[in-house]
Every structure is written in structure tokens, then in C-alpha cells.
N, C-alpha and C positions, 0 to 999 in steps of 0.2 A: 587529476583533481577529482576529489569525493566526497559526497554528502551522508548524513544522515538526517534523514528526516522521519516526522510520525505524522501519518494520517490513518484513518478510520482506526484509531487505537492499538495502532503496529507502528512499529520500526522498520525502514528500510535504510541498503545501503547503495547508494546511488550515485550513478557517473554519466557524463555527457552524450549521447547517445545511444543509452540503452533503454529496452522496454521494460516492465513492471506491471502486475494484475494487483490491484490495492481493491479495497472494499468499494463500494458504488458511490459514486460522485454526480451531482445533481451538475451536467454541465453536456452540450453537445459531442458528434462525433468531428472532431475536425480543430475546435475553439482552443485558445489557450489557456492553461491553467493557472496560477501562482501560488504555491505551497511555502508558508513564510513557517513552519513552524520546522525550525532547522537544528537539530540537536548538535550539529557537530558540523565544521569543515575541514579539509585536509589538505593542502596543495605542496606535493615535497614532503619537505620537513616541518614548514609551518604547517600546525595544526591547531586551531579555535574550537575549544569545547564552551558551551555556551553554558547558564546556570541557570534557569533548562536552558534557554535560546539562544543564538547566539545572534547579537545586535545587528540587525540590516541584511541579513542571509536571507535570500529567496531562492527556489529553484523554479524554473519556469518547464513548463511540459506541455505538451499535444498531447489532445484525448484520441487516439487510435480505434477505440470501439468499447461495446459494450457485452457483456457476454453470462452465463451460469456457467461455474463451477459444477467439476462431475458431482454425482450423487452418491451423499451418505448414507450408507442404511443403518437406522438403532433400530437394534432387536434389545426388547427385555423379555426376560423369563424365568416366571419361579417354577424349580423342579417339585415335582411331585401335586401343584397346585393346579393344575391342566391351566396356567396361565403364560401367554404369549402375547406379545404386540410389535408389529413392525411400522416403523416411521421413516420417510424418507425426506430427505431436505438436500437441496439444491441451492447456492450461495449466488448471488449477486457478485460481479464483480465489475470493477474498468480496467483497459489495457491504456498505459498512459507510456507516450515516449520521451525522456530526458532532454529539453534542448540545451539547458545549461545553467550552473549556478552561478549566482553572482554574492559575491560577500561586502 
């Protein structure tokens, strides 16, 4: 059985036991989650695509930790203008583990 679900303005595809680094989530390390915004389920053959949702779908998850993504570097630079600039950024994320979807 498999989910898809969207949080922080992504898609993931997700199954009972597995972990996931999603955008940062205002919630402890250890607490439960409940992520109702469920695009799709699949069990088998039965499958419910929702329109977006799909009715009464929650996945439940533990928050595992919280953590930065490696770091980007933008460089901009115009040739011949003796112009350069480097920016670096660092992303926020949570590590969240799957306990199970319920439909």
C-alpha cells in the first residue's frame, strides 16, 4: 500500500515504513504527525485518486529529526563587466518516518 501526498508544496510517494526529508515542519523531535492532504491511495489494485483529495485519507508519521540540506552555491557573473557575486544557501528540512495510511 501507497500514498501520495503534498506537503511543503511537493509531492511525495509514500509507503508504511519508510523515511522522507520534506520541507521544515513546526512540530517536535519524537511527536506525531497527521498529514491529511492525501492526493492519491493505492492498495493492490484498488486505487483512489482523489479531486485534489481524497475523502478521509490521513497518513500518520513520527518526526525522526530536524536537519540543513547541503549547500548551494549561486555564482552570478557578467563577462567583460569585472562583475561577480557568490551566494550560498542552506535549506531547512524534517526527516519524517511513515507509520501508516489509513483511507
Amino acid at each position: 500500500m501507497y500514498a501520495v501526498i503534498r506537503t511543503g508544496g511537493k509531492q511525495y510517494k509514500v509507503a508504511a515504513g519508510g523515511k522522507l526529508k520534506v520541507e521544515s515542519l513546526p512540530a517536535e523531535v519524537g511527536s506525531t504527525i497527521e498529514i491529511s492532504d492525501v492526493l492519491m491511495v493505492a492498495d493492490g489494485d484498488k486505487i483512489s485518486v482523489g479531486a485534489p483529495l481524497v475523502a478521509g485519507a490521513t497518513v500518520k508519521a513520527t518526526v525522526v529529526s530536524h536537519g540543513r540540506g547541503i549547500k548551494v552555491i549561486i555564482f552570478k557573473m557578467r563577462r567583460r563587466k569585472h562583475y561577480r557575486k557568490t551566494q550560498g544557501h542552506r535549506q531547512n528540512y524534517t526527516e519524517i518516518r511513515i507509520d501508516g495510511i489509513s483511507v
